[in-house]
Structures are given as C-alpha cells and as structure tokens.
C-alpha positions as CSV (number, residue, x, y, z in Angstrom):
1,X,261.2,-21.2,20.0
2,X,260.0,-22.0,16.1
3,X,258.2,-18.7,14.4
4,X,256.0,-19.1,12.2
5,X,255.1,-15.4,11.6
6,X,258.6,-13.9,11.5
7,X,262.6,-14.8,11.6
8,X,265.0,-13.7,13.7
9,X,268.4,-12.3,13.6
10,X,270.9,-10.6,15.3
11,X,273.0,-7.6,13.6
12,X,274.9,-4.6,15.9
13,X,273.0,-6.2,19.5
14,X,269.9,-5.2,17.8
15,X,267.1,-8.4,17.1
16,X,266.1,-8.4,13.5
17,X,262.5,-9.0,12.9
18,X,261.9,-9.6,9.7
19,X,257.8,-10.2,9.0
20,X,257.5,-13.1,7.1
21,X,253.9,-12.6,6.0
22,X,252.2,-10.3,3.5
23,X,249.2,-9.8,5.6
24,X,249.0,-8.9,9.2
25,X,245.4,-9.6,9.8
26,X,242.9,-12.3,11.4
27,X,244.4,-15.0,12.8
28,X,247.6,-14.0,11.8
29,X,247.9,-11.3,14.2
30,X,247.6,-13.5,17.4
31,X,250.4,-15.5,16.4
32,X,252.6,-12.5,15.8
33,X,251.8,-11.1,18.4
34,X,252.6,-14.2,20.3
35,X,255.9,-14.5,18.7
36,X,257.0,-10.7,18.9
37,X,255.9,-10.4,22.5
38,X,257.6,-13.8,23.5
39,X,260.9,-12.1,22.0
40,X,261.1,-9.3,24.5
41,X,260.1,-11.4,26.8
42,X,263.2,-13.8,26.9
43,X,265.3,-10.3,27.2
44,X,265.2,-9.1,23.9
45,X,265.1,-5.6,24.3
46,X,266.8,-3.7,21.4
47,X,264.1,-4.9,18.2
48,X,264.1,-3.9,14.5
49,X,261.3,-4.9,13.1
50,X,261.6,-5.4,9.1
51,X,258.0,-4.6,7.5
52,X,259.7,-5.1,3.6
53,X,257.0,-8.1,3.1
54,X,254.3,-6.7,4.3
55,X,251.7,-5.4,2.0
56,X,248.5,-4.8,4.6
57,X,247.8,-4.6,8.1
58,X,245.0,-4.4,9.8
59,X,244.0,-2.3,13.1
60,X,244.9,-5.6,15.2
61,X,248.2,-5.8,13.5
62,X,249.0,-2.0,14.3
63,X,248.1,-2.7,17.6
64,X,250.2,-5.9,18.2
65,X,253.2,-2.8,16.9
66,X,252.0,-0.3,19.8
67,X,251.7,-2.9,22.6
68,X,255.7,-4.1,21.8
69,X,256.2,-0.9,21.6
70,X,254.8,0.0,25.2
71,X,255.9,-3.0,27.0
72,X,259.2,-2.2,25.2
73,X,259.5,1.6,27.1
74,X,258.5,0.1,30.2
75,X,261.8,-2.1,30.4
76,X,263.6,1.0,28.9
77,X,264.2,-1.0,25.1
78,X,263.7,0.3,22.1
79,X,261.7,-0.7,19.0
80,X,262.3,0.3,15.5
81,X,260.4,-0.3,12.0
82,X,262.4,-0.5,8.9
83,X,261.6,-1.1,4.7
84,X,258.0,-0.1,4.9
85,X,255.9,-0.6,1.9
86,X,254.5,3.2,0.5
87,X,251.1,1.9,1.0
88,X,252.2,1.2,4.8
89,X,254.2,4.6,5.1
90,X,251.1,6.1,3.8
91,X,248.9,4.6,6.8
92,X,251.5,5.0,9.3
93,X,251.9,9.0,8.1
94,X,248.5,9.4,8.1
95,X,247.5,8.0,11.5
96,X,250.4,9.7,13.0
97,X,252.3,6.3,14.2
98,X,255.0,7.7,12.8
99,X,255.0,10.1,15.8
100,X,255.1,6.8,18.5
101,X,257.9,4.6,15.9
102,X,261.5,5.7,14.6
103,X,261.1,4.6,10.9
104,X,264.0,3.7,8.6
105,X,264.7,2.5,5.4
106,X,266.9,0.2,5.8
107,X,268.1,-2.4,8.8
108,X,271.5,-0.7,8.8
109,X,269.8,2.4,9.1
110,X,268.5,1.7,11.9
111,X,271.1,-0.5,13.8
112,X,273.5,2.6,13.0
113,X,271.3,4.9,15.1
114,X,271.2,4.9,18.7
C-alpha cells in the first residue's frame, strides 16, 4: 500500500509511524486514519507512532489516535507516541491523553520498552 499521510518502518518488531504532515486536520484526517488503521489491519500490531512533524491536530486527528489505540487493545497490541512537539505535549497533558498513550521522546525510547 502507498501512504500518503505517513511512512513506515520497521525497527526492534515495532512499526514506525512516522507522520509525514504538519497538520492533522480536515481532510487530512480521513486519510490517516485510513492509512494507520489499514496498518493494524494487515497484522501490524506493535506501532510507534512518530509525532516530530506535527505541529497541530485537531479533535478528529486525536480521535483517529484513540480509535488505533482501541482497536489496538482489542487484538492485545500496543501503540506508542514518540517526539511530540511542546505545543502537542501541552494538549495531550492537558486533556489527560497522556493517561490512555505511553509517550517517549525518542523511537528508541520507545522500541527499548516493553
């Protein structure tokens, strides 16, 4: 599958989402959330998702985060967030998503962790 909204690696059997766009918001957000969900779909179930482009995200875009999140739990996987942005650490701290998402700085961080 070609994404257009993020780019995939693999590193420690972890998938590496890297967010290719600055703004998660209007149409946007369908296609990621096409492309994340389409991820765990083919098995994926061990994701990283690398915020370090990302400057703003709307309340779509969060929720595109949660649902990959949920559908994630369900299959017993595992998603984590990595090189937020202070403005996105900000949101995430103050709407308490920081409760629901392990959040590193750094891929390796995260891969390291189990």
């Amino acid at each position: 599958m070609d994404f257009k909204t993020i780019s995939v690696r693999e590193q420690h059997g972890y998938k590496i989402v890297e967010v290719l766009e600055k703004r998660i918001y209007l149409s946007i957000t369908e296609i990621f959330k096409e492309e994340l969900i389409a991820l765990i779909e083919q098995g994926n179930l061990k994701i990283v998702v690398d915020l370090r482009r990302v400057e703003v995200i709307n309340s779509a875009g969060l929720g595109v985060l949660i649902l990959a999140r949920d559908v994630l739990i369900k299959r017993e996987g595992v998603i984590k967030l990595t090189n937020l942005q202070q403005l996105l650490s900000d949101i995430f701290s103050r709407m308490k998503l920081d409760m629901l998402f392990k959040i590193y700085k750094s891929n390796e961080e995260a891969v390291a962790e189990e």
